[in-house]
N, C-alpha and C positions, 0 to 999 in steps of 0.2 A: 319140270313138275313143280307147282306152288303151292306145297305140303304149308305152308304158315301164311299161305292169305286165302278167304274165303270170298266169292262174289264176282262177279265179274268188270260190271260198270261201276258200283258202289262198291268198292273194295278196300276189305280194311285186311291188313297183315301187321301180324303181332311176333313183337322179340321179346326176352328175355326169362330165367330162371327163378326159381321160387326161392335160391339162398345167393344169387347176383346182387350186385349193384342196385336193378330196379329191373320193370317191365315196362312197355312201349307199343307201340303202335304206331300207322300209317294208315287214313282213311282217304283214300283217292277217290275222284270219281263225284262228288260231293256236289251240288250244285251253288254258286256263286249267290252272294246276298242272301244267305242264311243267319240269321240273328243266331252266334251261337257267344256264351262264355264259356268258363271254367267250372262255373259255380253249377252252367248245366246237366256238365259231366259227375261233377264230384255229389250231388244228389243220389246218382245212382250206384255210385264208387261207394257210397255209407251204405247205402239200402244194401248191398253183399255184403257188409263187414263182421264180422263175429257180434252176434248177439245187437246188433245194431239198433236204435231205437226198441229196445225190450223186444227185437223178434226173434224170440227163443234160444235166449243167453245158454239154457240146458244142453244144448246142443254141439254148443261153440267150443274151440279152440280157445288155447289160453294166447295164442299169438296175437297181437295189438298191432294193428301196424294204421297206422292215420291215411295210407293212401289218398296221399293229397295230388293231385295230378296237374299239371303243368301241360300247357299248350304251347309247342317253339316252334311252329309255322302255320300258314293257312287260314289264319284269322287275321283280318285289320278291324281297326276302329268298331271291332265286337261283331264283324258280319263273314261269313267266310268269304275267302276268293277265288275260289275255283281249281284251287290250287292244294297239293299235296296237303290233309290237316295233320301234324308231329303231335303228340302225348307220350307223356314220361312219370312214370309213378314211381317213386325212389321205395327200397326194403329198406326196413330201419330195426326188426325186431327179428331177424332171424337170429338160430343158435344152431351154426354147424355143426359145435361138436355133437350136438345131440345123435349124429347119423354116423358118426365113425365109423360101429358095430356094425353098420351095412355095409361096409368097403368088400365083403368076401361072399353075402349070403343075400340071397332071393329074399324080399317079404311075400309073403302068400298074397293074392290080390291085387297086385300091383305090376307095373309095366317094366320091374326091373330085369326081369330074364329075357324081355323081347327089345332092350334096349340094349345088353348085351351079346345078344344073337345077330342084331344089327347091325350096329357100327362096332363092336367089341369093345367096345368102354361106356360108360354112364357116369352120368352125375349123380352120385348116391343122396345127395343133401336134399332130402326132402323131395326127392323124385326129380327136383331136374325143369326138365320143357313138361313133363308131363304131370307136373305139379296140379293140384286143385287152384294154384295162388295165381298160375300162367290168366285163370279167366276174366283178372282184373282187367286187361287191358281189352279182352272180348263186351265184357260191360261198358268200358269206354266207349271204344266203337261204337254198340249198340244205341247209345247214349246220342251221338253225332245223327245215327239213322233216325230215333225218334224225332230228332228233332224238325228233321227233315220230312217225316212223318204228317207231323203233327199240321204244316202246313197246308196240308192235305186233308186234314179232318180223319185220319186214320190214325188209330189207338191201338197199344197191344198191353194187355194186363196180361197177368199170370196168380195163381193161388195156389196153395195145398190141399188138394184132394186125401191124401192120405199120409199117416206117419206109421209104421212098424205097424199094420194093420188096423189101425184103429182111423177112421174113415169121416170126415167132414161131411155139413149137407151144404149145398148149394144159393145158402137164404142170402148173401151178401157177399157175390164174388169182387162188385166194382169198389167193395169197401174192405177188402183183403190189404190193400195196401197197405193204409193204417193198424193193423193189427198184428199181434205177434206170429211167427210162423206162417205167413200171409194165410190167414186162417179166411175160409170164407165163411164161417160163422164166427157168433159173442162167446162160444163155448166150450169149443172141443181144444183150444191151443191149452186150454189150463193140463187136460187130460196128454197131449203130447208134452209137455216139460215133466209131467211126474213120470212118465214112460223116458223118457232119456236120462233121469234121474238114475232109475232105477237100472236103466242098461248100463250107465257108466260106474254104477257101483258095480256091474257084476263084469267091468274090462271089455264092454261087447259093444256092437254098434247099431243100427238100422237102417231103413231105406225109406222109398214112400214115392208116391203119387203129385206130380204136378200138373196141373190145367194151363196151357198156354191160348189166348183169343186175339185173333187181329178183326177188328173191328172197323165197319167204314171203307176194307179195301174193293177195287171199284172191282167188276168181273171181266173178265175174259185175261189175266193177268196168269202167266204159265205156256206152254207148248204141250201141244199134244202127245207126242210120243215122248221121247226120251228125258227134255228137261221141265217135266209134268210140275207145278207147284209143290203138289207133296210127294214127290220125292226130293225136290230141293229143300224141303222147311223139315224131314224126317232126318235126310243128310246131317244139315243142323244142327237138327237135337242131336244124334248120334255123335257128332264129333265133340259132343261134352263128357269130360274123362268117367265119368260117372253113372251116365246112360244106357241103359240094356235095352228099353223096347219103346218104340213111338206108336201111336196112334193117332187118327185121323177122321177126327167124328164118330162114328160107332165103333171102329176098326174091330177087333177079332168078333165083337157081341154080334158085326152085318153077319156073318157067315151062318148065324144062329138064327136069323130071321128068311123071311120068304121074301120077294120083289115085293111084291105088294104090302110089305110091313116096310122095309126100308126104303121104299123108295119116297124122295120129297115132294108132296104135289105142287105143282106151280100155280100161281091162283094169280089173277088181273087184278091190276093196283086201284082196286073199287073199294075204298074200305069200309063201307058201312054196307053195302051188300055179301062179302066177305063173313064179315063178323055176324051180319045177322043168319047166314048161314052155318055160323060155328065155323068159322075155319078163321080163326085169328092171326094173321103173320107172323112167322118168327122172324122176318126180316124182309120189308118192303123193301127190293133189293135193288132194284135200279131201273133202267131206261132202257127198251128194243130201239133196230135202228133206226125204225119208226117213230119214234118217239114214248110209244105204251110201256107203263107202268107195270112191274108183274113182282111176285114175293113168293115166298115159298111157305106152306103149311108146317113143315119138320125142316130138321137139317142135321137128319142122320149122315149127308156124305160131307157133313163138319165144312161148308164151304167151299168143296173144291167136286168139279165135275170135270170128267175127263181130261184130269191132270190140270183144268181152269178152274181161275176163281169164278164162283156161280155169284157172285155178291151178298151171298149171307155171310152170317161171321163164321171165319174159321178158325177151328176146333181144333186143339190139337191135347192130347195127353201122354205125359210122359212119364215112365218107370225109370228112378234112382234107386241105386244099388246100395247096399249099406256100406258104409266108409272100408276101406279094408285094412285100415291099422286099428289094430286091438289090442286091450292090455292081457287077452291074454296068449300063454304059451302056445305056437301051431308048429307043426312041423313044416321045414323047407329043404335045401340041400345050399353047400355055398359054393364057389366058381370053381371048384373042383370035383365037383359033383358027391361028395361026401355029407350025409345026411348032417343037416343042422339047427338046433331047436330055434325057435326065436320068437320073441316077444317085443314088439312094439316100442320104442321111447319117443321124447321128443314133444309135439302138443299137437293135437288133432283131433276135429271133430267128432261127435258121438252121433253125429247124423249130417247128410251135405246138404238138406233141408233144411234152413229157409235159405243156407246162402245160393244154392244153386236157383231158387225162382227166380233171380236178377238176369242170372246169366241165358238161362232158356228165353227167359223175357228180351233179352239184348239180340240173341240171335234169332229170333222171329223176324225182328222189329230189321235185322238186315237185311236178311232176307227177302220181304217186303218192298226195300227199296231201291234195292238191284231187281227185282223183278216189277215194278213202278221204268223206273229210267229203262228197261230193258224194253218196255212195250212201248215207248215214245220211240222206239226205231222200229216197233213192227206197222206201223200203221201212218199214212199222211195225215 
């Protein structure tokens, strides 16, 4: 079983602890003469960092760590070689003792009691493998896929749809980037810092809403039955510590609709007859084997048909759970099963939003390109 690597042809497998030495990775699979540096990676290693570029310092831990990443194989003369890519991101700002206090007791929220149940020991220092910090090296990885991506003319953004209920509009997702809280509007990130404010005065945490889009990938990209696209890009999201529920273009709102509301009309790539009929693409989507041009009117099934990519963009949204260390007192029990109060130390986010857009965004973008290389063996 390969519980710490995800992908199959493009696979990247990550080591190390949130209070270790550092964390790492291994992305195999990679294809050769890829213009890659350091400076690729470490773009995206900022964009996670606590309060990074002003994107919602309210939110942020007080831990600093410069996460400066280091590439010791699989690159020559700045191009990859086909070969095994090494990354290593040294911890320089942890403070162990902060986690002594948990040597004996559960925190509510956390993966300590099924770490224990497991192997019968844990790393209590700030959680361990199951650390929020372990996703540096998932951002890495992801980082190598874009890049690999991007040859391709396929793009994957991500935004904040939502923070502690208070809810973004959609007037500027591809400019989420440059903004705080990858806000897709001018407006609402000021109204999330005063709500993270306000929870962190009261020792409490939140959750909230991200929008994940791959853009430009080509269709028929997935299998039909078992290893469908979005169940592998749901997979994904889910395996980020933070994650309770994925969606998939309209996902729970279809079940609320008729066929005939959700389903996406297909329309021939005529586009001024198209338009002068009112039905304007949401995505001229690609080429039959014939050669004919065809797009879709909606894309309520978020880009994936019968577990394939249909070539519109897919859609993905995902629910983050509010942080689960809080300052304040909860009830737990400790490894003796003896009730015990406890309260939170140590530094930790008042929301995993915005640091977690990087990493959804990282794992899309792998996803992608193990299922890219995967269909270059389905097809002559």
């Amino acid at each position: 079983m390969d519980s710490n690597t995800f992908g199959r042809i493009f696979r990247l497998t990550t080591y190390g602890e949130s209070h270790g030495p550092g964390l790492g990775g291994i992305v195999d699979g990679c294809p050769a003469g890829l213009a890659l540096s350091e400076e690729d990676i470490q773009q995206e290693l900022d964009a996670r960092r606590p309060g990074a570029g002003g994107r919602g310092e309210a939110a942020g831990t007080a831990r600093n760590e410069p996460d400066r990443v280091r590439i010791l194989s699989g690159v020559f003369e700045g191009l990859t070689t086909g070969t095994p890519i090494a990354f290593h991101v040294d911890n320089t700002d942890q403070r162990s003792g902060d986690y002594s206090a948990l040597a004996r007791v559960f925190r509510p929220g956390h993966a300590d009691l099924g770490f224990q149940v497991k192997y019968g020991l844990r790393d209590y220092r700030g959680g361990g493998r199951s650390s929020g910090r372990e996703t540096v090296s998932r951002v890495a990885g992801g980082a190598i896929a874009a890049k690999f991506l991007h040859t391709l003319s396929i793009t994957v953004r991500a935004c904040t749809l939502e923070v502690g209920g208070i809810a973004a509009s959609l007037d500027d997702s591809a400019g989420a980037a440059s903004r705080p809280w990858f806000c897709p509007d001018p407006h609402t990130a000021a109204k999330w810092d005063a709500l993270a404010e306000t929870t962190r005065k009261q020792g409490d945490s939140i959750g909230g809403l991200v929008r994940v889009e791959i853009l430009g990938l080509p269709a028929g990209l997935g299998e039909p039955v078992f290893d469908k696209l979005d169940a592998r890009l749901a997979y994904a999201m889910m395996g980020v510590g933070a994650v309770k529920g994925v969606e998939i273009g309209q996902g729970f709102a279809a079940a609320r609709l008729k066929g005939s509301e959700n389903n996406d009309p297909l329309l021939p790539a005529c586009g001024d007859n198209n338009r002068a009929a009112g039905h304007d693409f949401v995505a001229a989507s690609g080429t039959l084997p014939g050669g004919a041009g065809y797009g879709f009117a909606s894309n309520n099934a978020g880009g994936v048909l019968g577990g394939m990519s249909s070539g519109a963009p897919v859609v993905i949204t995902v629910a983050v759970k509010p942080i689960a260390s809080i300052g304040q007192e909860q009830r737990s029990v400790d490894r003796d099963g003896k009730p015990a109060g406890f309260t939170a130390g140590g530094r930790h986010d008042i929301c995993a939003i915005p640091r977690v857009v990087p990493v959804l965004k990282a794992m899309a973008a792998l996803c992608a390109a193990d299922f890219l290389l995967l269909q270059r063996c389905a097809r002559s």
